[in-house]
C-alpha positions as CSV (number, residue, x, y, z in Angstrom):
1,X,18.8,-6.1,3.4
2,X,16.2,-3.0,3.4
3,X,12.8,-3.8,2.4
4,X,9.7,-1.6,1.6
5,X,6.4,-3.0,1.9
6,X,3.5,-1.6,0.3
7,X,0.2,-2.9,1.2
8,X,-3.4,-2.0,-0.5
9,X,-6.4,-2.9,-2.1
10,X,-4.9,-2.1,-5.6
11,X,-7.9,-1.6,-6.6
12,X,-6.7,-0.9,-9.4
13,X,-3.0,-0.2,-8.7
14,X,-2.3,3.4,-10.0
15,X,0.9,5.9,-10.6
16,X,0.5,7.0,-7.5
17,X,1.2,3.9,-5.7
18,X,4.1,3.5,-8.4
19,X,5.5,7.3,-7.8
20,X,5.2,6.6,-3.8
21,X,7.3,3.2,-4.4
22,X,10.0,4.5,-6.3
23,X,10.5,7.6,-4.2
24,X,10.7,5.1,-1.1
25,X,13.3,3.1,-3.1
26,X,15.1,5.6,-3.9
27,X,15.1,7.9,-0.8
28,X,15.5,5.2,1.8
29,X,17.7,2.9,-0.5
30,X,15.6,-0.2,-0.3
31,X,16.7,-3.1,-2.3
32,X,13.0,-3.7,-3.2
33,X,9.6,-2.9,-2.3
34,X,6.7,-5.7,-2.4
35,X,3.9,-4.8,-3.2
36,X,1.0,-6.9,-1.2
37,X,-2.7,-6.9,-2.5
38,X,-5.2,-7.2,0.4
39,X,-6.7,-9.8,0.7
40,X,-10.1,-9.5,2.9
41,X,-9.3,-5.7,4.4
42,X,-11.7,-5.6,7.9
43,X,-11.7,-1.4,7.3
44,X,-13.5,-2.1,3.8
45,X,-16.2,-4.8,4.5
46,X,-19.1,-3.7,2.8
47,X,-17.9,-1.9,0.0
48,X,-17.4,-3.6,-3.3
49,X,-13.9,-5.1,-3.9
50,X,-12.6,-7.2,-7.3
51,X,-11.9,-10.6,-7.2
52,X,-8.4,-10.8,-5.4
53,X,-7.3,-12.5,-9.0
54,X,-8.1,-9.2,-11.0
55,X,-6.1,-7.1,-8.4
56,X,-3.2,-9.7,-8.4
57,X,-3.2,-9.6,-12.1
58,X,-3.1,-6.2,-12.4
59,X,-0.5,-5.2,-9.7
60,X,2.0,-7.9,-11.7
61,X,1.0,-5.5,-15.0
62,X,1.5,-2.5,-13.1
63,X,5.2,-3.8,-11.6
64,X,5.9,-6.1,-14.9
65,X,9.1,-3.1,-15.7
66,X,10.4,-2.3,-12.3
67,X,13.0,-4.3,-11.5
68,X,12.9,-3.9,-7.8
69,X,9.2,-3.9,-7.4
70,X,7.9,-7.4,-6.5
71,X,4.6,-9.1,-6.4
72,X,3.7,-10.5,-2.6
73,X,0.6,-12.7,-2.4
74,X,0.9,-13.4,1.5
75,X,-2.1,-11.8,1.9
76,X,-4.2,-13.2,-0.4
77,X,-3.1,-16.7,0.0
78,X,-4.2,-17.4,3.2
79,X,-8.0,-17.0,5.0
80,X,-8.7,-13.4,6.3
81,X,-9.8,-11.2,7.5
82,X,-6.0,-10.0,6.5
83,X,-4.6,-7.5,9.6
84,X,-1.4,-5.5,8.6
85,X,0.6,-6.7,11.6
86,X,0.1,-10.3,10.4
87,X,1.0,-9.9,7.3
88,X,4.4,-8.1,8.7
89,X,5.0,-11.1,11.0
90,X,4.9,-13.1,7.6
91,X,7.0,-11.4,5.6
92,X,9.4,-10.9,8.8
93,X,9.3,-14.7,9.0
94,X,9.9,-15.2,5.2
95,X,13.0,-13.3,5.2
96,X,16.7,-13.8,6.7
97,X,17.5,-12.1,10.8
98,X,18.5,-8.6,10.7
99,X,16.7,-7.8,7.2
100,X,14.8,-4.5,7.8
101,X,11.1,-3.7,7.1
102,X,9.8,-0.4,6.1
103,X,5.9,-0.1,6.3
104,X,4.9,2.5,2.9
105,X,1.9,4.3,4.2
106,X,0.4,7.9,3.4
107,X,0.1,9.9,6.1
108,X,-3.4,9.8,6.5
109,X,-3.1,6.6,7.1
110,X,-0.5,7.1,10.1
111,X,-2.8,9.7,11.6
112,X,-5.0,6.7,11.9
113,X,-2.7,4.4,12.9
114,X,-4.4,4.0,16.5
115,X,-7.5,2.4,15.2
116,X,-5.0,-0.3,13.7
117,X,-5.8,-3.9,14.7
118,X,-2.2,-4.8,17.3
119,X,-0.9,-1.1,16.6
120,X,2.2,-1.0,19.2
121,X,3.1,-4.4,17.7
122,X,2.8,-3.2,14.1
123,X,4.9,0.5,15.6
124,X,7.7,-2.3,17.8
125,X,8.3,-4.8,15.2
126,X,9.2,-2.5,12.3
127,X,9.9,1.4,10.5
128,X,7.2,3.3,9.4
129,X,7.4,5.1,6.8
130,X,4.8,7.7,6.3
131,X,4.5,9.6,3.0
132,X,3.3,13.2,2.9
133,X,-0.7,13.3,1.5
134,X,-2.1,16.7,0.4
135,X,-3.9,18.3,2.5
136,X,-3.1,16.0,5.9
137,X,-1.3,17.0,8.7
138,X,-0.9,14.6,11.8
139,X,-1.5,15.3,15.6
140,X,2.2,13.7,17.2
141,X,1.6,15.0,20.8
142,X,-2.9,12.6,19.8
143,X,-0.7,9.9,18.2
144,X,2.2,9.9,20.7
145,X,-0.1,9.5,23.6
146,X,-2.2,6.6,21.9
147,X,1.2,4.7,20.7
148,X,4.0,5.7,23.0
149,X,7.4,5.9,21.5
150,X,5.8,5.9,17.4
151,X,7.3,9.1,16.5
152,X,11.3,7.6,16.7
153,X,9.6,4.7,14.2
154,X,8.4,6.8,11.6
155,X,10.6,8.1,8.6
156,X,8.4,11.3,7.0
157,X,9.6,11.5,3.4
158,X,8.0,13.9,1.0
159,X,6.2,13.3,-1.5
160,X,4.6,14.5,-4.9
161,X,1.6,16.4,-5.2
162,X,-0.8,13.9,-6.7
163,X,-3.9,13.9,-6.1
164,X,-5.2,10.3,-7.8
165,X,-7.3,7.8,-6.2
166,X,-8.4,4.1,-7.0
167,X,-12.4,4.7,-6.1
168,X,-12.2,7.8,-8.7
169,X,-10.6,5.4,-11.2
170,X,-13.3,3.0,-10.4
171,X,-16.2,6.1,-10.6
172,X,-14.3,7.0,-14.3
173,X,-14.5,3.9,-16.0
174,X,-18.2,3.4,-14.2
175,X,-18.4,7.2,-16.0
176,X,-17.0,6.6,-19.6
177,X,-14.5,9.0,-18.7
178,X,-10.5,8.3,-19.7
179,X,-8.5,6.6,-17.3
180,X,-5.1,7.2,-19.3
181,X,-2.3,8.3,-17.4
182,X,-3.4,7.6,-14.0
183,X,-2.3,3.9,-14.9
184,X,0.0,1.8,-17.0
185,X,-1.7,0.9,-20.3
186,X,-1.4,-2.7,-19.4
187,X,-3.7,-2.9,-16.5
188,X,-6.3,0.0,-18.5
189,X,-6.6,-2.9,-21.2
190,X,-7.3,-5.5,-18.3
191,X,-9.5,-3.2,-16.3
192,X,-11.6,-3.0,-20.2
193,X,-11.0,-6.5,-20.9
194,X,-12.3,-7.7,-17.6
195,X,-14.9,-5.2,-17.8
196,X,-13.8,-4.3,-14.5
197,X,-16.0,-1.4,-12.4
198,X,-18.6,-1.7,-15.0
């Protein structure tokens, strides 16, 4: 069994981390990708964060369709602060020997990779898979030399040019501004309902 696992803040969950879901699916021929909302994220203490309920709720709207998308709530069930390498061990844990993992991240975030809380264990334990990002390029003889071995554990797949963000979702609706498009009508009517980034 091939997994994806896309982890996040989700805050809110938009097409972006929908497009970059399905194009994993498809491209690697996962038999589902989870998608897990943080649950207390050490790199964004201090900024403000919804209710992990809102952002559940919303990544089940956001998913509700999809078939092979799935909700995971190992994160937020359980006392942070929530490190991506525990999570993994968790999910490793939950599922039969010999099922594969396959991290979702952007590249960006695999440029930073080093920084990561347990980083070689995260890079040993399963596949990266790092999604092209406009306008980011990564240093592999910098990230090679922090994490030995890392570039035979990431997959590069290429991705869409979309340039959509979840804090310039937050700034629209703070703004007035439409948020259509950039996600599913079910989870703008809760982001309204909930009065959400108000």
């Amino acid at each position: 069994m091939k997994i994806g696992i896309l982890g996040g803040t989700f805050d809110p969950p938009h097409i972006g981390h929908l497009i970059l879901a399905e194009e994993a699916w498809a491209l690697l021929g996962l038999d589902c990708v989870y998608f897990v909302p943080a649950g207390d994220p050490p790199h964004k203490r201090g900024q403000p964060l919804s209710p992990a309920v809102h952002r559940r709720r919303m990544v089940e709207l956001a998913i509700a369709d999809n078939p092979h998308f799935l909700l995971s709530t190992v994160d937020i069930d359980r006392p942070g602060p929530h490190y991506t390498i525990d999570m993994m061990r968790l999910l490793r844990d939950a599922h039969p020997p010999g099922t594969e993992l396959y991290f979702l991240m952007g590249l960006d975030s695999l440029a930073d990779l080093p920084h990561w809380h347990e980083a070689k264990q995260l890079v040993a334990n399963c596949q990266l898979v790092a999604l092209s990002r406009y306008g980011y390029t990564v240093d592999w003889e910098q990230l090679e030399a922090a994490l030995p071995g890392v570039r035979e554990r990431v997959i590069q797949l290429p991705m869409l040019e979309l340039e959509i963000a979840s804090h310039v979702i937050q700034q629209r609706v703070r703004e007035g501004l439409p948020i259509r498009y950039q996600v599913l009508p079910a989870v703008e009517a809760y982001i309204r309902e909930q009065g959400l980034y108000r």
